[in-house]
C-alpha positions as CSV (number, residue, x, y, z in Angstrom):
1,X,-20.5,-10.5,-19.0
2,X,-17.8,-13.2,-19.0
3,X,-15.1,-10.9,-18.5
4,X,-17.3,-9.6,-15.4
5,X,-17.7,-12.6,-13.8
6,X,-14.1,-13.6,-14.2
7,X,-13.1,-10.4,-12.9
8,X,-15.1,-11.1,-9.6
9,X,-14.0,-14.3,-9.3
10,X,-11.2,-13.9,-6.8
11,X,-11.3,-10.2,-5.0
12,X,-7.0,-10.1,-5.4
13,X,-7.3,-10.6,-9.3
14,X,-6.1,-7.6,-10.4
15,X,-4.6,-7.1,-14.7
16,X,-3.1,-3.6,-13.5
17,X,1.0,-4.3,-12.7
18,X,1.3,-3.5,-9.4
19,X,-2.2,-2.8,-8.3
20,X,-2.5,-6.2,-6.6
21,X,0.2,-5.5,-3.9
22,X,-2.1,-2.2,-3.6
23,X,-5.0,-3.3,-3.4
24,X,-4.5,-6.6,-1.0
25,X,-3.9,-4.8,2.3
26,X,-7.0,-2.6,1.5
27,X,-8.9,-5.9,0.5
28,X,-7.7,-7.5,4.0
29,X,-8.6,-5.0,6.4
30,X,-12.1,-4.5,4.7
31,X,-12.4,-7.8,5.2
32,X,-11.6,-7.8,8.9
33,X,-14.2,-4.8,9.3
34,X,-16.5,-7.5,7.2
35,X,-16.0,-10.6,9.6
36,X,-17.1,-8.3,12.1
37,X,-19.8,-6.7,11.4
38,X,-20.8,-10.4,10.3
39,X,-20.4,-11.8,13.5
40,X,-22.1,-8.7,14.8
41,X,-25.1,-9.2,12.7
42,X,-25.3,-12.8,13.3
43,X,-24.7,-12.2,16.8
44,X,-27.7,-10.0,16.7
45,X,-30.5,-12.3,14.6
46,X,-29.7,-15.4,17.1
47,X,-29.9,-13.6,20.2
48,X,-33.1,-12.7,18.9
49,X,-34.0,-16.3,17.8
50,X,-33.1,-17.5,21.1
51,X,-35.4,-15.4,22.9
52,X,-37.9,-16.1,20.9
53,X,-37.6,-20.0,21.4
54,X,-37.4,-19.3,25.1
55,X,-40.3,-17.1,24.4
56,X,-43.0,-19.7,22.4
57,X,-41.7,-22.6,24.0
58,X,-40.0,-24.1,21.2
59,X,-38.0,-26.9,23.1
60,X,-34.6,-26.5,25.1
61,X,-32.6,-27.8,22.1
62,X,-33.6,-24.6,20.0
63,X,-32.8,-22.8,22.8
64,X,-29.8,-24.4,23.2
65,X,-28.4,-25.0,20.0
66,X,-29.2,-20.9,19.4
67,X,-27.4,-19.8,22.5
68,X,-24.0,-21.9,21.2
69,X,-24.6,-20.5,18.0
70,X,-24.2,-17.0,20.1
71,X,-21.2,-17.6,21.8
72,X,-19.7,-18.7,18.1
73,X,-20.7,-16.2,17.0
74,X,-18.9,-13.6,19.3
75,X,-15.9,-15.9,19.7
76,X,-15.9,-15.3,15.6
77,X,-15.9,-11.5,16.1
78,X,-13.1,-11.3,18.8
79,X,-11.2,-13.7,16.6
80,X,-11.2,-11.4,13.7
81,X,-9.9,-8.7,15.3
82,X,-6.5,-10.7,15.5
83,X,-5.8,-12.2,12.1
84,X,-3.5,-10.4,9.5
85,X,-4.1,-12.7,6.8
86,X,-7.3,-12.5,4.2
87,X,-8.0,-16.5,3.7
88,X,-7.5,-16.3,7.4
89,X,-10.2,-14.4,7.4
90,X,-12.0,-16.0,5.3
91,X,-12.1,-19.4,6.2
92,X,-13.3,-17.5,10.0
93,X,-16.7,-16.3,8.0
94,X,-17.1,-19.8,6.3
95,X,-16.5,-21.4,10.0
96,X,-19.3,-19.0,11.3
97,X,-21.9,-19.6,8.3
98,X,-20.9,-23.6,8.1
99,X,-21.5,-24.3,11.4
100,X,-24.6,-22.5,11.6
101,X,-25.7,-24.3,8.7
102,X,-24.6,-27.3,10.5
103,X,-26.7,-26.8,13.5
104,X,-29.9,-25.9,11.9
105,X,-29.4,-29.1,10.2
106,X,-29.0,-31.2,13.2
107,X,-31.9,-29.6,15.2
108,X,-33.9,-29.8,12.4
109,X,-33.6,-33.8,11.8
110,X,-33.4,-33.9,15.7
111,X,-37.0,-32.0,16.2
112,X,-38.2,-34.2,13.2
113,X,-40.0,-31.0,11.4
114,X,-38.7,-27.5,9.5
115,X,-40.5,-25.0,11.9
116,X,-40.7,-21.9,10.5
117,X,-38.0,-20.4,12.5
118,X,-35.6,-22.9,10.6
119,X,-36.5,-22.2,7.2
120,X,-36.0,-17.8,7.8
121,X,-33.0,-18.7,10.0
122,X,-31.2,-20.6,6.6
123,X,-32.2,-17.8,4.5
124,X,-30.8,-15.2,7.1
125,X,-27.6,-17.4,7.0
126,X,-27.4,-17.2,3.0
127,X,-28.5,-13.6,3.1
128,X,-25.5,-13.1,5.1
129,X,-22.8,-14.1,3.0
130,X,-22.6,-10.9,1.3
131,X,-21.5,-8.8,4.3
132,X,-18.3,-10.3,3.5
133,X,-16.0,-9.0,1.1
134,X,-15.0,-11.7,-0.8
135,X,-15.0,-13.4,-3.8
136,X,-18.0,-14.9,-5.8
137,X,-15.1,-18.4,-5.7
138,X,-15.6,-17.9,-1.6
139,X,-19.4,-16.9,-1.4
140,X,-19.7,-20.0,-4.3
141,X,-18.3,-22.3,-1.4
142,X,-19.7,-21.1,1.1
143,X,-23.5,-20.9,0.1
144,X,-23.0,-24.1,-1.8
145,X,-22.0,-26.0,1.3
146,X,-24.7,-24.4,3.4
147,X,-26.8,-25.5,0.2
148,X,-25.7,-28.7,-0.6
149,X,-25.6,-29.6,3.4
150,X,-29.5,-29.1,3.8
151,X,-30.8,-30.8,0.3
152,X,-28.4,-33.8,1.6
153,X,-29.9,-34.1,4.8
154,X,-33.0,-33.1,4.4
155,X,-34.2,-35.4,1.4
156,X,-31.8,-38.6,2.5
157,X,-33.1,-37.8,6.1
158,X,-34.6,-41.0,7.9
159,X,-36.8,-38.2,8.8
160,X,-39.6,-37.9,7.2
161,X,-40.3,-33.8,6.2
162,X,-43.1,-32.8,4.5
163,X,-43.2,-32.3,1.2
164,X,-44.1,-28.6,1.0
165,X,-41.7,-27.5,3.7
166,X,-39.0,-29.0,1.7
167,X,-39.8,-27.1,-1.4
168,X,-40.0,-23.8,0.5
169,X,-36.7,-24.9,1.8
170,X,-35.7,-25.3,-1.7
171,X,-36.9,-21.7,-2.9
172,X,-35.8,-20.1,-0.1
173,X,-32.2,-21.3,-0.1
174,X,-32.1,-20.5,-4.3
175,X,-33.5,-17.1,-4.1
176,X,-31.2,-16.3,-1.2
177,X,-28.2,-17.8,-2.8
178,X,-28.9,-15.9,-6.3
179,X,-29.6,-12.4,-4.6
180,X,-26.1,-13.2,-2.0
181,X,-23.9,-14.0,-5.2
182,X,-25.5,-11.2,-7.0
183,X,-24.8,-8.6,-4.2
184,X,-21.1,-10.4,-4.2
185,X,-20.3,-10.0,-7.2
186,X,-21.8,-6.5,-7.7
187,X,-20.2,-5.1,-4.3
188,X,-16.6,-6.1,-5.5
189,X,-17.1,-4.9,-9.4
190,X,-18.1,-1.9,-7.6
191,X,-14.9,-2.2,-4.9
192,X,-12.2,-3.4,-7.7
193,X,-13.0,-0.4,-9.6
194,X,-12.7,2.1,-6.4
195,X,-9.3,0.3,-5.6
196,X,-8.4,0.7,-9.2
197,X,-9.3,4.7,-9.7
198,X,-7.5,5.0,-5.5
199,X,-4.5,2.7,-7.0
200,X,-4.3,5.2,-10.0
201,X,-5.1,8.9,-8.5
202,X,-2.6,7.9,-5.8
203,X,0.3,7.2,-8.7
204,X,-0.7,10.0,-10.6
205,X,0.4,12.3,-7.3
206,X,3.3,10.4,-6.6
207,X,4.3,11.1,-10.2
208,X,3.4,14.5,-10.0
209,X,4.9,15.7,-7.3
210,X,8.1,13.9,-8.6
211,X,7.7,16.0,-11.5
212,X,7.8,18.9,-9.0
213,X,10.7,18.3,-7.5
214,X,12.5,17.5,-10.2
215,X,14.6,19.9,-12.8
216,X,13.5,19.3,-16.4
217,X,16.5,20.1,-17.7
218,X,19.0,17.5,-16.1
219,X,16.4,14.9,-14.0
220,X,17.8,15.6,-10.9
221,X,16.0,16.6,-7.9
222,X,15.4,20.5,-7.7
223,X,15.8,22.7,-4.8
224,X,11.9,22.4,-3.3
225,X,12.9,18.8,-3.0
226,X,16.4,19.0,-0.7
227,X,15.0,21.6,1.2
228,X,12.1,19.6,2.3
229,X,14.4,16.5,2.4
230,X,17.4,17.7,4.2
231,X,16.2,17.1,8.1
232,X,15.0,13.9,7.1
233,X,17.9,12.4,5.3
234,X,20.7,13.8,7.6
235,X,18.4,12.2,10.3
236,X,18.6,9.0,9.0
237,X,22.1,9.1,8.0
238,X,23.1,9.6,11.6
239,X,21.0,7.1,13.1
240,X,22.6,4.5,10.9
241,X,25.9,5.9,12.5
242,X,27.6,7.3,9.2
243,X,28.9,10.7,8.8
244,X,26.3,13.5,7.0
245,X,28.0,16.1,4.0
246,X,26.2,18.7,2.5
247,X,27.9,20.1,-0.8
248,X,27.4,23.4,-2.7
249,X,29.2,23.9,-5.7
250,X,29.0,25.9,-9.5
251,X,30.7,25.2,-13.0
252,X,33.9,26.9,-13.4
253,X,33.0,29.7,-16.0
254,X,30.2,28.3,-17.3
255,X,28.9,31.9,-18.6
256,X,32.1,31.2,-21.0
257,X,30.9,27.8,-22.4
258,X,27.7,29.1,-23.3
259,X,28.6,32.0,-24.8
260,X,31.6,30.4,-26.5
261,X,30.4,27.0,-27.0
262,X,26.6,27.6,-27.2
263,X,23.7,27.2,-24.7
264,X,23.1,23.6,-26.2
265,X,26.5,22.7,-25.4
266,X,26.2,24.1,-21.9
267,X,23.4,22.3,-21.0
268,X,24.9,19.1,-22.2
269,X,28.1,19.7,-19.6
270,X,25.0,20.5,-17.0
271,X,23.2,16.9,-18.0
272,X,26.7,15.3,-17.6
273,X,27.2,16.5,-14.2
274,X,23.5,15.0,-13.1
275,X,25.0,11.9,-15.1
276,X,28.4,11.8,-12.8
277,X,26.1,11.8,-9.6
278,X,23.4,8.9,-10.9
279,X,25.2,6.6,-9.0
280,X,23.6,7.7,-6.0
281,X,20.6,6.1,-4.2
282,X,18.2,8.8,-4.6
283,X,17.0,8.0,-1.2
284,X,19.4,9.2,1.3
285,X,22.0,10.4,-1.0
286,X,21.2,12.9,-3.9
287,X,22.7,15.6,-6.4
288,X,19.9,18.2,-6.7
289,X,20.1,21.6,-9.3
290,X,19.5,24.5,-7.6
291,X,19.5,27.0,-10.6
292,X,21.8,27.6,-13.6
293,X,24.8,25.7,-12.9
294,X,25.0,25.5,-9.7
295,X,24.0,22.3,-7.4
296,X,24.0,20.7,-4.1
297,X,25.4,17.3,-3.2
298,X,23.8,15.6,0.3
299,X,25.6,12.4,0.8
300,X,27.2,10.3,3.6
301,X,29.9,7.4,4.4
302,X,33.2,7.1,4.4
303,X,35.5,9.2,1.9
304,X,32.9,11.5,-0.1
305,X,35.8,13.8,-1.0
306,X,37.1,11.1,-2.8
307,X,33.6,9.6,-4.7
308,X,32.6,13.6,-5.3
309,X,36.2,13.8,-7.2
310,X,35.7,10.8,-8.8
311,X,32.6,11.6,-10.3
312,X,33.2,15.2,-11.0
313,X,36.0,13.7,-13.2
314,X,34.5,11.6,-14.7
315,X,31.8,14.6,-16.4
316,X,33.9,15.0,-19.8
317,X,33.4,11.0,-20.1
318,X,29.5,11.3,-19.6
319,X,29.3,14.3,-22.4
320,X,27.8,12.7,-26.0
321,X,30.7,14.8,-27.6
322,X,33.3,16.7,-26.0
323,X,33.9,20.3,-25.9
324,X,35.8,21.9,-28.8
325,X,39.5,22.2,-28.0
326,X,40.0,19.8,-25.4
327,X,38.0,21.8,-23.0
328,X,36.5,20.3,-19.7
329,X,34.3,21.7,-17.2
330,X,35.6,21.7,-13.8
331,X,33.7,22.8,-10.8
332,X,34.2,24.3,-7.3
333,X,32.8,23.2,-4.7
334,X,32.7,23.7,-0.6
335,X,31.6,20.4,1.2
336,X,31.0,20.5,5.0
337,X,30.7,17.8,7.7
338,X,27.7,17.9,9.3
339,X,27.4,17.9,13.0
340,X,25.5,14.9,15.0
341,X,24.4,17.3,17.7
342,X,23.2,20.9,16.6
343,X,22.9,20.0,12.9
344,X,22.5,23.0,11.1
345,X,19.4,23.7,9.4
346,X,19.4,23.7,5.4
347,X,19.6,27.7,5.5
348,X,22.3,26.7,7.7
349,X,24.4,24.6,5.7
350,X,23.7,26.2,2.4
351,X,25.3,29.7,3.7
352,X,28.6,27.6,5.4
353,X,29.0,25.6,2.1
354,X,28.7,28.8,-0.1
355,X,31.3,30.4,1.9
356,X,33.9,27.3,1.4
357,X,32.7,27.7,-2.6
358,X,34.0,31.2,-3.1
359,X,36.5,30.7,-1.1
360,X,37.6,27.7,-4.0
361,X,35.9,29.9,-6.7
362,X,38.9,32.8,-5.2
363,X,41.7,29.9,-5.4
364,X,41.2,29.8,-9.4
365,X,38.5,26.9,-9.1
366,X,38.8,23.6,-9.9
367,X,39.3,22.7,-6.2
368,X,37.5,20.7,-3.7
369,X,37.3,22.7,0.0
370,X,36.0,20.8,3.5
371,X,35.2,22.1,6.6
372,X,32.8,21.8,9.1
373,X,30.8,24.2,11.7
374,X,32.5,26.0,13.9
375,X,32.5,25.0,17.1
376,X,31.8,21.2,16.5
377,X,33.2,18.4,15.7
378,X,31.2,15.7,13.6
């Protein structure tokens, strides 16, 4: 029970790293939605109360003081509509119920008697609270000024109420306030564990369709990933103004290695190569495995000849033991320039760089060959 209470103390009290940052935007636009429909509902209940003091002839202050209570009211609504920040929003809901509160109050020591349309309008006004989002700290502060505010006034009042309307006062305003807090803190027991199940399916994809487009073997990304990814990158590697490469390139006799070295060896030379490239954001610039030892490089910038040479030698260095014999793995590799205007698709780009890679494969290998589309210049 403790543990529930303290949990619905404070609706951005989250013990799940990173579910707060989650969860608080949520928290704040259900919120706004919350103020609204507040000032919506209140809106409503003393448009009603007004007519029905113009109605029975209750006095021109009721009418009055109901009609200003009206305009609040909307004024409240419009205003919430324009806040971005949630104790912003909250301290509009307490301004809303306090100030009703207030009023009733002042008509009440001003008409010298709790008419009956006081004493439902303060339990409306608790009754309210929970259409708010918030908190049991806020809805504690909020019902226990409206609370505290009419027991003041009432029983230190020069005005003399009687006696049994100051005890239904009294019951009303308690039963209210323990249903409000009771809806409070069930609503956001109920609304912390939604967020918490959203916060966790929503992870759970994200890791899963990592998982996807990643190869098991080395970590990097796999083919499903950069072909979905290409456009996008090369899109945002022009619009920053830097010059877009798309690589394609194998291990150098890498059928040899395994069958003279062993496939666990083999697939330590392809884990270094994914090691080389780890240098690389991950955002716009990736290494990604396309199948057996071949992969594709999408990076951009100045010189990425010379960071693709770098890190291809440095592949022996990222090996947990070298190759017997004082072998290394080399690569070839065909890296093109990609256009600004008329950017090839990834098809595209795949068939132009797997042209310049056979081209180095038919050189002996080892060897790093640019070139760009045809008919462009990038």
């Amino acid at each position: 029970m403790m543990n529930e209470l303290s949990s619905a103390w404070s609706c951005t009290a989250f013990r799940a790293p990173g579910l707060r940052e989650y969860a608080e935007p949520v928290i704040t636009e259900e919120t706004r939605r919350g103020v609204a429909l507040l000032s919506f509902v209140a809106l409503l209940y003393l448009g009603l109360a007004t007519t029905m003091c113009a109605a029975f002839k209750l006095g021109s202050s009721y009418t009055y003081t109901y009609s200003l209570l009206c305009a609040l009211a909307l004024h409240i609504g419009l205003s919430s509509g324009k806040v971005s920040h949630l104790r912003e929003l909250y301290l509009l809901a307490m301004l809303l119920l306090v100030a009703c509160g207030s009023s009733l109050v002042l008509l009440a020591q001003q008409s010298g008697q709790l008419h009956a349309i006081l004493l439902l309008s303060v339990a409306v006004l608790i009754m309210l609270v929970p259409v708010v989002p918030w908190g049991l700290r806020e809805a504690v502060l909020t019902i226990g000024a409206i609370y505290l505010m009419f027991t003041a006034s009432t029983w230190l009042s020069r005005v003399r109420f009687a006696t049994l309307d100051l005890w239904v006062l009294q019951c009303l305003m308690l039963i209210a306030a323990l249903i409000s807090l009771a809806l409070v803190a069930r609503a956001l027991g109920v609304r912390k564990h939604d967020l918490a199940l959203r916060f966790r399916l929503e992870q759970a994809q994200r890791d899963l369709t990592e998982m996807l487009n990643r190869d098991h073997l080395t970590g990097a990304w796999n083919r499903r990933h950069i072909e979905r990814d290409f456009e996008r990158a090369v899109a945002r590697h022009h619009a920053a103004g830097v010059q877009s490469y798309f690589g394609l390139f194998d291990i150098d006799r890498f059928k040899a290695i395994n069958d003279t070295f062993g496939h666990s060896r083999g697939d330590a030379v392809l884990r270094a190569v994914q090691a080389a490239f780890s240098h690389l954001s991950g955002a716009d610039e990736y290494l990604a495995r396309l199948g057996g030892d071949e992969f594709a490089l999408l990076m951009c910038g100045p010189e990425v000849p010379a960071r693709i040479g770098a890190a291809l030698a440095s592949v022996t260095a990222k090996m947990d033991s070298p190759l017997p014999g004082a072998a290394a793995p080399t690569v070839s590799l065909g890296l093109i320039a990609l256009p600004v205007r008329d950017c090839p698709s990834f098809d595209q780009a795949y068939r132009l760089a797997d042209e310049l890679l056979y081209q180095a494969k038919r050189a002996g290998g080892d060897t790093i060959l640019c070139g760009q589309p045809k008919g462009e210049s990038a």
